[in-house]
C-alpha positions in Angstrom: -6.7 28.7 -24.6 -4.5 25.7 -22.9 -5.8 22.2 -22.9 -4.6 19.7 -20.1 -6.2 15.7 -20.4 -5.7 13.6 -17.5 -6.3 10.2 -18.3 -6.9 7.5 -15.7 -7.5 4.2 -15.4 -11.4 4.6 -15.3 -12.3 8.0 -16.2 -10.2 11.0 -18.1 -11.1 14.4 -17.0 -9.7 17.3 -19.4 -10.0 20.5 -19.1 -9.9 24.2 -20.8 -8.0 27.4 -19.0 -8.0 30.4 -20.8 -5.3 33.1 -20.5 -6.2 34.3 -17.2 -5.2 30.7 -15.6 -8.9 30.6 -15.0 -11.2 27.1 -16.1 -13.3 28.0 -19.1 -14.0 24.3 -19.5 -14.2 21.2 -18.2 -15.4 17.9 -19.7 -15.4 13.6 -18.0 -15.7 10.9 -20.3 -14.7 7.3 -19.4 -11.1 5.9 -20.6 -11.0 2.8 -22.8 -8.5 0.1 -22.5 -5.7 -0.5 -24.8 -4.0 2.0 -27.4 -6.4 2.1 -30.0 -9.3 3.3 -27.0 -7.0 5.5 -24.8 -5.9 7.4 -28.3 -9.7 7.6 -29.0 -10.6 8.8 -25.6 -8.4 11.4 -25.7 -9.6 12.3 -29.5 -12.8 12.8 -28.0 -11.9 14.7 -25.1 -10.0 17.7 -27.6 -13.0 17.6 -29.8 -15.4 18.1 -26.6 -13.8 20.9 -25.3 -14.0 22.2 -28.9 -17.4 22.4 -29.2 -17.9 23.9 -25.9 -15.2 26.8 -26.4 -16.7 27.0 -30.4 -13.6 26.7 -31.9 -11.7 23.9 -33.6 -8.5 21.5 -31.9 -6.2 24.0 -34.2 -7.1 27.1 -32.3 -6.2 25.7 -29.1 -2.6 27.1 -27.8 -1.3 23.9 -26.3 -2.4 20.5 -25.5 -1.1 18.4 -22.8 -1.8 14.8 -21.3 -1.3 13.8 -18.0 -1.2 9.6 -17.7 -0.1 7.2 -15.7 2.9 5.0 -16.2 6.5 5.3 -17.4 6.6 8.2 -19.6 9.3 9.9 -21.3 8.6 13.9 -21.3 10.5 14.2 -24.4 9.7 11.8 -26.9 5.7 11.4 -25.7 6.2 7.6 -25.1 4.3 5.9 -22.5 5.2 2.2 -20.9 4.0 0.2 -18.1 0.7 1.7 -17.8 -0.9 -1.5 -17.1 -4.6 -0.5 -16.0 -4.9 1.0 -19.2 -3.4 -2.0 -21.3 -0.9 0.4 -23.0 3.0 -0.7 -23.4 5.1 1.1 -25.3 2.7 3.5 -26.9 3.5 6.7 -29.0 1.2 8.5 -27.1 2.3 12.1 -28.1 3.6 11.4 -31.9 0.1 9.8 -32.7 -1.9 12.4 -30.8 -0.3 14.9 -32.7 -1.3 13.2 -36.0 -4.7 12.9 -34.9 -5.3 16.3 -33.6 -2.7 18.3 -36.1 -0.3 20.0 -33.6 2.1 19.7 -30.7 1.1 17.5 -27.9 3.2 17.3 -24.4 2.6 13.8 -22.0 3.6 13.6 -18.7 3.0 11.1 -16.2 0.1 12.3 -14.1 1.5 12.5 -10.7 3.9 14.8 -12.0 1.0 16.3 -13.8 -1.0 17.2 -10.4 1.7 18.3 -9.0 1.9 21.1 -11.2 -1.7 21.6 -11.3 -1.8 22.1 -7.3 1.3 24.2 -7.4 -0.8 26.2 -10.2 -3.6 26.2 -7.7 -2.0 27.0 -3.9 1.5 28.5 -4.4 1.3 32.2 -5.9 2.4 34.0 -2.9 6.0 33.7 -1.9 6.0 29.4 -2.2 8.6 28.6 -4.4 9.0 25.0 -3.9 6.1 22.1 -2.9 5.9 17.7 -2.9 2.6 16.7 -4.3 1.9 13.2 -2.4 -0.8 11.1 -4.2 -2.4 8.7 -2.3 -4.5 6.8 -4.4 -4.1 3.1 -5.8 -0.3 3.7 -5.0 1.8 5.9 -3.2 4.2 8.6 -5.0 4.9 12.0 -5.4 5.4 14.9 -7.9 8.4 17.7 -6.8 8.0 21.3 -8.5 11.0 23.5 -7.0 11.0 27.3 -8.3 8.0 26.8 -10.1 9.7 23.9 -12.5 8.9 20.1 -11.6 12.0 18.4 -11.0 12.1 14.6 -12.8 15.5 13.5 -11.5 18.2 12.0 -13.5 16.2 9.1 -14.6 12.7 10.4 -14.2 12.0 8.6 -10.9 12.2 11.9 -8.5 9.5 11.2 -6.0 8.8 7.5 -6.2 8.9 7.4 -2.7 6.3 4.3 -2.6 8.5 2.1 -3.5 11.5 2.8 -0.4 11.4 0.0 1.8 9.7 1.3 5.5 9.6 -2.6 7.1 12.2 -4.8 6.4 9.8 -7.7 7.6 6.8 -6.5 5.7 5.1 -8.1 2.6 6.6 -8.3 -0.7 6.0 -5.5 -3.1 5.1 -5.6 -6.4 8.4 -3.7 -7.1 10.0 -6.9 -5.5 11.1 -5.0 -2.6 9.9 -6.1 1.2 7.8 -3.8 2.9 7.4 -0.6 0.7 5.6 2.6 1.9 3.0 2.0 -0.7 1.7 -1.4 1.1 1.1 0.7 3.9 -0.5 4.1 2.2 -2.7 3.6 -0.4 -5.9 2.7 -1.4 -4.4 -0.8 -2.8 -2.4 -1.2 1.0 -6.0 -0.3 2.8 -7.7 -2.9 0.3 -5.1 -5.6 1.6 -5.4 -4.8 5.0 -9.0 -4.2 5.2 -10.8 -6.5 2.7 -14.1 -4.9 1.9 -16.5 -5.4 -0.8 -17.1 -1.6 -0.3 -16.5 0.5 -3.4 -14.7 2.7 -1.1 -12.2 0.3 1.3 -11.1 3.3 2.7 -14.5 4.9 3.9 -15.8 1.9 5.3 -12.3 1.4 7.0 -12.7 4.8 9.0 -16.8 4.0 9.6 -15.6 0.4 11.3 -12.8 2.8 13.1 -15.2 5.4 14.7 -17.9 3.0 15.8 -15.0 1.0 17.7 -13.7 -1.9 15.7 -9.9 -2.1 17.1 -8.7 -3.7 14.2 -9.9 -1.1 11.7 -8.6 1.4 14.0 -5.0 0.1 14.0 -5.9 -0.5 10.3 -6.6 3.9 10.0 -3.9 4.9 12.8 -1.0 3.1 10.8 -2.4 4.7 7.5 -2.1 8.4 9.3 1.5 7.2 10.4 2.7 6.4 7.3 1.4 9.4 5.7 2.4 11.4 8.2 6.2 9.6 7.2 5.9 9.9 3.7 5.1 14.2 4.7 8.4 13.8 6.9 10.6 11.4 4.2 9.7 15.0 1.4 10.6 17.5 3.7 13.3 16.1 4.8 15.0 15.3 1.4 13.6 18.3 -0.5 13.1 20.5 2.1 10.1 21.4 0.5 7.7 25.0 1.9 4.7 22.8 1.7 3.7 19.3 0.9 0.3 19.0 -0.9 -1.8 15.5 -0.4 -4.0 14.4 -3.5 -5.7 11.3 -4.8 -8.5 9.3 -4.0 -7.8 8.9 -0.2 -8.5 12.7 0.3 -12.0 11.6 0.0 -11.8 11.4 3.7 -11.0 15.3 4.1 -10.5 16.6 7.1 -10.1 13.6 9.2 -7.2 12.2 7.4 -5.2 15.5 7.2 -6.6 15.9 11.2 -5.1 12.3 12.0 -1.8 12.9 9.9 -1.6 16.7 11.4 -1.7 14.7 15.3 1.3 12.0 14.0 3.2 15.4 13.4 2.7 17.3 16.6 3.1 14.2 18.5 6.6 13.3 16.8 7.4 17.0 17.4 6.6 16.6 20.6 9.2 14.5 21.6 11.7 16.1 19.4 12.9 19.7 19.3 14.9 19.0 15.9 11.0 18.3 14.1 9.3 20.7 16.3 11.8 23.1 14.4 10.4 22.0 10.9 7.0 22.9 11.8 5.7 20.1 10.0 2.1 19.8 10.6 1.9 23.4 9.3 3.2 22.1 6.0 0.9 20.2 5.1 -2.5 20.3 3.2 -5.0 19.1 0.9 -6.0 20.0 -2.4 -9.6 21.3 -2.2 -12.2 18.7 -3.1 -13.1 18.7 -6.7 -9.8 19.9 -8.0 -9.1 18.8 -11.5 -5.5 19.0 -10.4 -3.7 16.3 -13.3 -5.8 18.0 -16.1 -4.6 21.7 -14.7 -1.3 20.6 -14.4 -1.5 18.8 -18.0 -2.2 21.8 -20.0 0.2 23.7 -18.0 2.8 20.9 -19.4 1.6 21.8 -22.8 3.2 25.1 -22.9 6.8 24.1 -20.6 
């Protein structure tokens, strides 16, 4: 039996699969801040899962965390995670001293990415973008079944590439980033709401005719819709699967990023060719995608 941890900013979700691929187990618990918590966290997350598979940490096969920040596959070391408070944490080394075997980290977009691929590609799909729209804007590239890091781990950072030279700053220091535009944190700048869910309010204001929430939602779908176009056209990817906490919105955000597509395609033959709006999907609601794809990590 794998184990895969996804830990987030507020809550880490982790998760048993047993040899069939299948989820035996599935445990929430909410993250702490700092080193000493996040270790704890996940401490308590293995000994969870445990209990309800009746076995001890040692008789799992693998264990793998998925978290957020810079994180070097290798070595297990995590930096700039800054909604957790961690910098330059051991993450893997002092797991593994805790819990008494091998433990994998990757960052968790890369994570989800194989955890969707896990989840929608076992037919003929060999290759597939996971875009995560959440607080930011990024994606996770698995091609032939492998994710694919890049030279200097920043494959699929694609929030941060500059779509409006006049735009705002960035917190990367760039002007006018991708991110600002498609994300829960651009949506919070451009829609201030004291709504725990920015996003939800800003399609409620859109469909009962506020024009400035519904320029607010239509350049959202555009810039999704781009960020679709910027994978498949780089990567040439067979599908590109969206994730994160904007896919709350379900069918009406894939709906208004499917229309972008057909109505680029429509006035060009060369992306009517790519057949982009059929490329496209969600990961069903509910998915534990980053834990999936952690434990998955735990045995690559």
């Amino acid at each position: 039996m794998r184990v895969g941890i996804d830990i987030g900013g507020t809550k880490t979700d982790a998760v048993a699969i047993g040899e069939d691929g299948a989820l035996a187990h599935e445990v929430r618990l909410p993250t702490g801040f700092g080193a000493d918590a996040v270790l704890e966290t996940a401490v308590e997350a293995v000994d969870r899962l445990a209990a309800l598979a009746g076995a001890g940490a040692a008789r799992f096969d693998s264990i793998g965390i998925g978290i957020p920040g810079a994180v070097d596959s290798d070595s297990g070391r995590v930096q700039h995670a800054v909604n957790l408070g961690l910098e330059g944490l051991e993450l893997g080394s002092r797991l593994e001293g805790r819990l008494g075997r091998r433990v994998r980290v990757e960052n968790d977009v890369n994570a989800a990415a194989l955890g969707a691929f896990h989840l929608l590609d076992r037919g003929p799909t060999h290759s597939m973008a996971y875009l995560n729209l959440g607080t930011g804007l990024a994606a996770g590239l698995v091609l032939e079944g492998r994710l694919w890091r890049g030279s200097r781990g920043v494959a699929g950072e694609i929030g941060h590439i500059p779509v409006d030279p006049a735009g705002p700053v960035c917190p990367c220091g760039q002007r006018g980033c991708l991110e600002l535009m498609a994300s829960g944190s651009g949506i919070a700048r451009q829609w201030p709401s004291d709504e725990p869910r920015p996003v939800v309010a800003l399609y409620r204001a859109a469909e009962q005719g506020d024009a400035a929430a519904a320029e607010v939602r239509d350049r959202l779908a555009a810039n999704v819709a781009a960020a679709v176009r910027l994978l498949v056209l780089t990567v040439d990817v067979d599908r590109v699967v969206i994730g994160g906490g904007l896919t709350s919105l379900g069918d009406a955000l894939l709906g208004d990023v499917r229309r972008v597509l057909e109505g680029w395609a429509a006035d060009s033959a060369f992306l009517r060719m790519l057949e982009l709006p059929g490329r496209v999907q969600l990961v069903p609601a509910g998915f534990p995608a980053a834990a999936v794809g952690a434990a998955l990590v735990g045995v690559s």
